[in-house]
N, C-alpha and C positions, 0 to 999 in steps of 0.2 A: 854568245855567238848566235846570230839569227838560222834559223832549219834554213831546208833547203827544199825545193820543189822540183820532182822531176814530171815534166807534161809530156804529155805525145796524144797526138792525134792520127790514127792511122786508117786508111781502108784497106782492109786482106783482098789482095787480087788473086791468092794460089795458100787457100788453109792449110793442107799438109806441111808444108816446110816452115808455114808461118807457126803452127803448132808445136814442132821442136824448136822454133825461136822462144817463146813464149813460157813454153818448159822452162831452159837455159837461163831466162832475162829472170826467170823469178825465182832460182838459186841463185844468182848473180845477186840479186836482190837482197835475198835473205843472207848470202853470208857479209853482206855491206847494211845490215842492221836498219833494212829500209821499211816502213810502214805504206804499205796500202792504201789508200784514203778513196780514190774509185777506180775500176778497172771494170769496162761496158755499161751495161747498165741503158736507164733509159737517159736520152738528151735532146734536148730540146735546140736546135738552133737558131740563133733568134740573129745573127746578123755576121757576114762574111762567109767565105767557104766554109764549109763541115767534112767530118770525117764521121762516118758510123761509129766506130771504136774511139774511146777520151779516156786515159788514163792517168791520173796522178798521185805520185807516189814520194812522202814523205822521207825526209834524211836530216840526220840530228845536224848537218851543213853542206855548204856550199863544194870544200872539201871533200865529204864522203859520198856527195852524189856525183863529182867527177871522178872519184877515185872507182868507183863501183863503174861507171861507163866505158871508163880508160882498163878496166879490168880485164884480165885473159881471157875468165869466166863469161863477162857481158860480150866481148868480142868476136868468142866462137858463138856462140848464140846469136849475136848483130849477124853473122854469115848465114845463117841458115832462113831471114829478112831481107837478103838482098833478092829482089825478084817478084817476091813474095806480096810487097803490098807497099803502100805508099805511104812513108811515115816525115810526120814533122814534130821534132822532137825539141824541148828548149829543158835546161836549169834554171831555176828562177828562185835567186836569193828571198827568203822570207824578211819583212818589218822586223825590225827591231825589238827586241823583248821589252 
């Protein structure tokens, strides 16, 4: 079963609220057995719109990274995002093993 890829691209219009988002998304995270792979960092944009903030975050599937989104945990946490900054988020099934 190929992983799964969660992306977001965001800019924070209002850090405090986006900070207890952030908290929330990343026990949400952790208890849906998600890995890491960048969150900030430097980025270079080299063609279409950009977002300060690029996040992706690894999930053993396509399954566990909706189940984790779809989740109560990620949901109250997505509420405390709403206002906060401007995010565009995708799941992106991984190549085939």
């Amino acid at each position: 079963m190929p992983k799964a890829y969660w992306i977001a691209h965001v800019t924070v219009t209002n850090p405090d609220p986006y900070a207890l988002y952030a908290k929330g998304a990343t026990e949400a995270f952790a208890k849906h057995g998600a890995r890491v792979l960048a969150r900030g960092g430097a980025v270079e944009h080299l063609e279409g719109e950009g977002h300060p903030r690029n996040v992706v975050i690894e999930f053993d599937s396509m399954e566990a990274a909706l189940a984790c989104y779809h989740s109560p945990e990620y949901q109250d946490a997505k509420a405390h995002r709403e206002g906060a900054g401007i995010a565009n988020i995708m799941i992106l099934e991984g190549a085939p093993d």
